[in-house]
C-alpha positions as CSV (number, residue, x, y, z in Angstrom):
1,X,132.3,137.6,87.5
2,X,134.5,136.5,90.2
3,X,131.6,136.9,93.1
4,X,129.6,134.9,90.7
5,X,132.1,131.9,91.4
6,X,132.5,132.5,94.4
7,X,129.0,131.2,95.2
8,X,130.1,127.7,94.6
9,X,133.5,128.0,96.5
10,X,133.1,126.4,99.8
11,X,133.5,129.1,102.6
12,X,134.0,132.1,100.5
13,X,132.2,134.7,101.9
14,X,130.0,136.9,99.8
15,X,128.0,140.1,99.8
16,X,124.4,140.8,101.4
17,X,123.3,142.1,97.2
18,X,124.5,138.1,95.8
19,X,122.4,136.5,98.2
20,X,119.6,138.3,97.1
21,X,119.9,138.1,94.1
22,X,120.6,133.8,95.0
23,X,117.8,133.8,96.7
24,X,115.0,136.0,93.8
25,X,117.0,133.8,91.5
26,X,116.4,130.6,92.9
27,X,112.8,131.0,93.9
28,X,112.1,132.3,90.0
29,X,113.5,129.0,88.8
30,X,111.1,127.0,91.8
31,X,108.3,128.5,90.9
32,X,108.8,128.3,87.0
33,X,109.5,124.3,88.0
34,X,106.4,124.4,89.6
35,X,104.5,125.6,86.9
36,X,106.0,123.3,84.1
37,X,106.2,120.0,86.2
38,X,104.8,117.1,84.3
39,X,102.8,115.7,87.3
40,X,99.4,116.1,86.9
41,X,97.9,115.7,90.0
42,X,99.7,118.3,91.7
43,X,97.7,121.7,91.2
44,X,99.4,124.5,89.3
45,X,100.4,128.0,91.5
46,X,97.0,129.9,89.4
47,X,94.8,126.9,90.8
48,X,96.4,127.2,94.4
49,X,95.9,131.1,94.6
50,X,92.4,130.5,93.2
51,X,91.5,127.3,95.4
52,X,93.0,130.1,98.5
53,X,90.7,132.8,97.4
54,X,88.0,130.5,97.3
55,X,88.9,129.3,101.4
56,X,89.4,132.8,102.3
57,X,85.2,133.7,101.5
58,X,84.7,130.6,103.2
59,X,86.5,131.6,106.6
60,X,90.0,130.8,106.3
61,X,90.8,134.1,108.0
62,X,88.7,133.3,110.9
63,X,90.1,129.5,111.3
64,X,93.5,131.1,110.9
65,X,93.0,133.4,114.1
66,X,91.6,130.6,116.1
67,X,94.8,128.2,115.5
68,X,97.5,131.4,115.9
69,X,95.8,132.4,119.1
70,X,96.2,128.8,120.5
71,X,99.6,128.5,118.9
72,X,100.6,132.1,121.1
73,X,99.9,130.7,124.1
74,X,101.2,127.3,123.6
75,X,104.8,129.4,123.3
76,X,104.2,131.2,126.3
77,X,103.4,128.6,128.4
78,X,106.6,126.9,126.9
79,X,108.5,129.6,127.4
80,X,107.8,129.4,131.0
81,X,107.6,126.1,132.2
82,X,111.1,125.3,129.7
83,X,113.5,128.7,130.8
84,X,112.5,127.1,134.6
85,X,113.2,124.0,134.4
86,X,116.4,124.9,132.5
87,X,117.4,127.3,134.7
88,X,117.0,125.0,137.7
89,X,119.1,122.8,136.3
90,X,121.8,124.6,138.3
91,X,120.5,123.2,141.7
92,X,121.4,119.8,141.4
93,X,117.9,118.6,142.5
94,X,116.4,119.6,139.8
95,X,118.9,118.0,137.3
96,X,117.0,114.7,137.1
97,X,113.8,116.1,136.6
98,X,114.9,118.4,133.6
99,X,116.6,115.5,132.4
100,X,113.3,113.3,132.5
101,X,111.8,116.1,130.7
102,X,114.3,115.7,127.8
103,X,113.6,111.7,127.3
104,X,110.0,113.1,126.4
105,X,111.1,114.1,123.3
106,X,111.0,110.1,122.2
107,X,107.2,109.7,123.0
108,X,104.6,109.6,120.8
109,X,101.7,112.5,121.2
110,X,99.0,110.2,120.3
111,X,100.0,108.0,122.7
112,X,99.6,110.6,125.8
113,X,96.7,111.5,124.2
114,X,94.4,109.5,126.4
115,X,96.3,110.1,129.3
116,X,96.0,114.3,128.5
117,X,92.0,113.7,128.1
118,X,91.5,112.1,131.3
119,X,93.5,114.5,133.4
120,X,92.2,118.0,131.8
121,X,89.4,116.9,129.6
122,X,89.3,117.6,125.9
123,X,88.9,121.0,123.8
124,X,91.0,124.0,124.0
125,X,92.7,123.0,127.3
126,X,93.8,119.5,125.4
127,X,95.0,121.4,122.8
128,X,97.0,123.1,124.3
129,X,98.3,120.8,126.4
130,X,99.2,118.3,123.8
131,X,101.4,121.4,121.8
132,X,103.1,122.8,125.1
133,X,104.5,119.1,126.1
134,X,105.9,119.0,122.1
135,X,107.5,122.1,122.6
136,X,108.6,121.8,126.0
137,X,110.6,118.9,125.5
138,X,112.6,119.7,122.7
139,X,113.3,123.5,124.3
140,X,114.7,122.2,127.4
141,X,117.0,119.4,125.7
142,X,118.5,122.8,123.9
143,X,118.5,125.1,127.0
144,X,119.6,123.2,129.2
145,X,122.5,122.2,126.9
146,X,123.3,125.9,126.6
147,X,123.4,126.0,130.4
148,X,125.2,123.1,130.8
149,X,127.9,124.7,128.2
150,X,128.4,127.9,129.2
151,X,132.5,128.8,129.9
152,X,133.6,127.8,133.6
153,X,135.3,131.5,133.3
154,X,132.5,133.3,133.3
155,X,131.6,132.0,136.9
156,X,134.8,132.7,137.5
157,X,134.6,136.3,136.7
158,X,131.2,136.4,138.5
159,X,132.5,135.1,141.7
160,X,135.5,137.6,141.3
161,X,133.6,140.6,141.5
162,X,132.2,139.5,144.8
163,X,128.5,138.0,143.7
164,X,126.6,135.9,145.6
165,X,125.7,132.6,143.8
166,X,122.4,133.8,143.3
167,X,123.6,136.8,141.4
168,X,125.9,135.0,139.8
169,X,123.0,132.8,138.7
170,X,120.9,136.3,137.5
171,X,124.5,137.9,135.7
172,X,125.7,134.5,134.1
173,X,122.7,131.5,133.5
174,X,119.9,133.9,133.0
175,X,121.3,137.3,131.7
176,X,124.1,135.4,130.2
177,X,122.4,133.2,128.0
178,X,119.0,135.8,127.1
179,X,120.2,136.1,123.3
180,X,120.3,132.0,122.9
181,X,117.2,131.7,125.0
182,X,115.4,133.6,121.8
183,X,117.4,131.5,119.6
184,X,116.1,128.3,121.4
185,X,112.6,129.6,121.4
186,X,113.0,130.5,117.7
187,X,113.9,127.6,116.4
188,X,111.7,125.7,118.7
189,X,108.4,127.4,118.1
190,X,108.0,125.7,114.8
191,X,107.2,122.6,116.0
192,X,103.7,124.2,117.2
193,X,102.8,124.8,113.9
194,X,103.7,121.2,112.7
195,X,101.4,119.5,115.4
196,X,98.8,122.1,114.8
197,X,97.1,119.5,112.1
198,X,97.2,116.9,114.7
199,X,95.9,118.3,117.8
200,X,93.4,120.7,115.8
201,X,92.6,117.0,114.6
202,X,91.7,115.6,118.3
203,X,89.4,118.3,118.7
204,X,87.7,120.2,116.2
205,X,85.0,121.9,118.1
206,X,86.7,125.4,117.8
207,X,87.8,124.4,114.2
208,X,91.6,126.1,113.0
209,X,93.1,125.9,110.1
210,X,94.4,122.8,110.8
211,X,91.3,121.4,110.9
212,X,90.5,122.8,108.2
213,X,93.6,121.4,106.1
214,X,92.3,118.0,107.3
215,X,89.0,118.0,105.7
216,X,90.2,119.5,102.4
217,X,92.4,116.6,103.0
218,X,90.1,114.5,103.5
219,X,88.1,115.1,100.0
220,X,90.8,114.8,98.1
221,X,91.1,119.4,97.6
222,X,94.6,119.3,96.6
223,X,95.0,122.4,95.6
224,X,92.9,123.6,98.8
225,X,95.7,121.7,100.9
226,X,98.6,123.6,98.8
227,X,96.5,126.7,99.7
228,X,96.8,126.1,103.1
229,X,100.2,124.9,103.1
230,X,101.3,127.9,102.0
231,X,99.1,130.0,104.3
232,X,100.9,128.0,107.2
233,X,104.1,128.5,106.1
234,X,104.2,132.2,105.4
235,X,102.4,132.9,108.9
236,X,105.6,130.1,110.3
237,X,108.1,133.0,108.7
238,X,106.8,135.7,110.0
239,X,106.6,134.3,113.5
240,X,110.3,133.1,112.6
241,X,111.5,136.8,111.9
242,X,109.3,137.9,115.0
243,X,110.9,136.2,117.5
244,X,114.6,137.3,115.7
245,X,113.6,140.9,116.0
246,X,112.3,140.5,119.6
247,X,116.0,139.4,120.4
248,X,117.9,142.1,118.4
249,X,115.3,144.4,120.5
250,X,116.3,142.6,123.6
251,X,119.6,141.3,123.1
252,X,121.4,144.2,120.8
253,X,125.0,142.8,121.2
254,X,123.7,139.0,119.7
255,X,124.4,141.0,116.7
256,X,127.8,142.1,117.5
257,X,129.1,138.8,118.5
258,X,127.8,137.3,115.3
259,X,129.9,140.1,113.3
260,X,133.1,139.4,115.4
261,X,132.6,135.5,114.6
C-alpha cells in the first residue's frame, strides 16, 4: 500500500515492478478510452488493425523499407556532418560557423525547398537533403552545448598528465562526451521520422510510407492514417531503444553515472 502512494508523492522513488505495472496499467485504461470514446469519426482499435492488415497486402511493408532506408542515412550523414562541426567548435574559427548552423533551426523546410532543388535536383538526393539540414541543426545546437559545458577541470586534468591539446581534444571533447553524443543523436533522430510525411510529400517517385499516409490522408482513410500512425511510431521506438543500446554497448559506464546520480 505505501508504494502505491508513493506514486503520487513528488520525488519518491519507486521500484522497477510499480512502473510496470504504471505503465500496463495506464495503457489498459488508453486503450479501453479509446475503444469507448463517444467521437464517432475517429476509428475504433478493431477498424485500425483491420484498415492495417488491409495496407500491409497492399505494400505497406515495402513503402516502409523505402522511408527507413532513407531515414538511416539521413542519421548518418547527420551524425557526421553535426559531431564535426561540434567538435570544431573548439578551434575558435569554426565557432561562428557552428553557431550559424544553430540559427537554422528557425527556418522553415519548405522554404529552402526551392533552393535544395536547384542545387541537387529533386528525388532521393532532395530527400535527403531536406531531412539531414532538420536534423543537423537541432543536433549541433545540443552538441555543441555539451562541448561548450563540459567542466574547466577536466582540461585541467588532461593537460596535467602531459597531453598535447590535440589529445586533450581526443581524451576530453570527443571520448569525454561519446555517451551524450548517443544521447544527442537519440533524442534527435526523431525528428527524421516527423518530416518524413513532408519530404516523402515533395517527391513521391520512390513512394514511402509517408507518402503513403498522405494519400490515405488525402481520401479521407482515417483509420488507414491511425494505421499508419501507429506503424510510424512503433518503428520511432524501436529506433529509440536502438540507438540507447548502441550507447550502453559503447559507453558501459553511462550507466553507472546514471546509478550514482
Amino acid at each position: 500500500m505505501a508504494q502505491a502512494l508513493d506514486v503520487i508523492v513528488p520525488n519518491r522513488p519507486v521500484s522497477p515492478a510499480v512502473i510496470k505495472i504504471l505503465i500496463f496499467g495506464q495503457a489498459l485504461v488508453a486503450i479501453i478510452a479509446w475503444w469507448t470514446m463517444p467521437i464517432s469519426v475517429l476509428p475504433r482499435p478493431d477498424e485500425v488493425f483491420s484498415a492495417l492488415g488491409t495496407l500491409w497486402m497492399r505494400g505497406l511493408g515495402r513503402e516502409l523499407i523505402t522511408s527507413l532506408v532513407l531515414n538511416v542515412q539521413a542519421i548518418a550523414w547527420t551524425v557526421l556532418i553535426s559531431l564535426a562541426l561540434s567538435y570544431l567548435t573548439v578551434l575558435p574559427f569554426f565557432r561562428p560557423i557552428a553557431a550559424a548552423v544553430t540559427k537554422g533551426r528557425f527556418l522553415g523546410l519548405i522554404g529552402l525547398t526551392l533552393i535544395f532543388t536547384i542545387m541537387l535536383g529533386g528525388g532521393h538526393t532532395l530527400k535527403l537533403a531536406l531531412l539531414v539540414f532538420g536534423m543537423t541543426v537541432f543536433f549541433v545546437t545540443s552538441m555543441a552545448a555539451v562541448i561548450l559545458n563540459l567542466p574547466k577541470e577536466r582540461f585541467d586534468h588532461a593537460r596535467s598528465l602531459g597531453m598535447s591539446e590535440w589529445r586533450v581534444v581526443w581524451e576530453v571533447v570527443i571520448l569525454g562526451t561519446a555517451d551524450e553524443a548517443f544521447e544527442v543523436l537519440r533524442q534527435n533522430a526523431a525528428i527524421g521520422w516527423m518530416m518524413l510525411t513532408m519530404v516523402e510529400g515533395i517527391s513521391r517517385a520512390e513512394g514511402g510510407i509517408g507518402a503513403m499516409l498522405l494519400n490515405q490522408n488525402k481520401h479521407f482513410h482515417i483509420a488507414e492514417v491511425f494505421a499508419i500512425q501507429i506503424v510510424i511510431l512503433a518503428v520511432g521506438i524501436a529506433q529509440d531503444y536502438a540507438i540507447g543500446a548502441l550507447r550502453n554497448l559503447f559507453c558501459p559506464y553511462a550507466a553507472l553515472t546514471l546509478e550514482r546520480k
